[in-house]
Structure formats: C-alpha cells, structure tokens
C-alpha positions in Angstrom: 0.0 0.0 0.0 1.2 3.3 -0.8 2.4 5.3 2.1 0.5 8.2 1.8 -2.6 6.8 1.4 -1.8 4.6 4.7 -1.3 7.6 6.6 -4.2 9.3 5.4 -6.3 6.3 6.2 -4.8 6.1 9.7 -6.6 9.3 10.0 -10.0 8.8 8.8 -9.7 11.7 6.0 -10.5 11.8 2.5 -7.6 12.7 -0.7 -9.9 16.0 -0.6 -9.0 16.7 3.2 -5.4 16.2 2.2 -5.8 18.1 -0.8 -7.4 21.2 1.0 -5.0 21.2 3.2 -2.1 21.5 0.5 -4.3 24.2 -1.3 -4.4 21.5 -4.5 -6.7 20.1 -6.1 -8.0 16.7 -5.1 -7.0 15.0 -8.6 -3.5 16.5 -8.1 -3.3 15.2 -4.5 -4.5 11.5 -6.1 -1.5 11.3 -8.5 0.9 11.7 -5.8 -0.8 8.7 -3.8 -1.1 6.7 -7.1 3.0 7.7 -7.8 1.6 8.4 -11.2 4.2 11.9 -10.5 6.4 12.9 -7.8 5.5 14.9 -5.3 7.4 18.6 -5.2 9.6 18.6 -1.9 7.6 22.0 -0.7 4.3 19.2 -0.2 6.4 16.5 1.0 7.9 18.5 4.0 3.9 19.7 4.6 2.7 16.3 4.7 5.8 14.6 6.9 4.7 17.5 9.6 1.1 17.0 9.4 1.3 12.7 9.8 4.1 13.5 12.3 7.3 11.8 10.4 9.4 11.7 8.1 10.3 13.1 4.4 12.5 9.4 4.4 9.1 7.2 6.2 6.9 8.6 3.0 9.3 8.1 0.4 10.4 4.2 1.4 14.3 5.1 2.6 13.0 3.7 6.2 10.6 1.8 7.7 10.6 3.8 11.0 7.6 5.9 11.5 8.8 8.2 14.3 10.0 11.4 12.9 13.7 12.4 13.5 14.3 14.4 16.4 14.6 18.6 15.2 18.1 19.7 15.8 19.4 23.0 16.7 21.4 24.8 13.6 24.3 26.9 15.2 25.3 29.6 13.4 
C-alpha cells in the first residue's frame, strides 16, 4: 500500500481533506498517492509534519515511522 494513502487512512480523511490542506486540487493530490508523479519537496515537507514523520518514512528510505528528532542549527 502506498504510504500516503496509509497515513491518510490512519486518520480517517479523504484525498480532498489532504488536498485542501495543501491548497491542491484533489485529482492533483490523487496522483501523488497513485506515484503516477512525484511529489514537489515543498508538499512533502507539509505532509511529513502534518502525519508527524518523516520526508524518508513517505518516500520508502526507512521503515521507521517516528520522525527524527529537530536539531538546533548553530550559526
């Protein structure tokens, strides 16, 4: 199952929901969760903060659904 679509069914919401919510339209929204085109970073980074993980979790490079901890730039 694509991840996306798991996380949004962990929450009970609709593509439209998720669609609102990144100011897109729903059929937009549903060719990210059908990887019919990739999704542009700027959503991604939305989406990993709204489902609390990570950019890696939605995109496969872990199975570890616990976001990474934020860390402090110095400067």
């Amino acid at each position: 199952m694509n991840r996306l679509k798991e996380l949004r069914e962990d929450k009970d919401l609709y593509q439209k929901d998720i669609a609102d919510y990144l100011k897109i339209d729903q059929s937009n929204y549903s060719k990210y969760e059908l990887e019919k085109v990739n999704i542009p970073l700027e959503y991604l980074k939305k989406l990993a903060e709204f489902y609390n993980t990570s950019i890696d979790y939605i995109l496969y490079l872990t199975d570890e659904r616990k976001p990474y901890p934020k860390s402090i730039m110095k400067r």
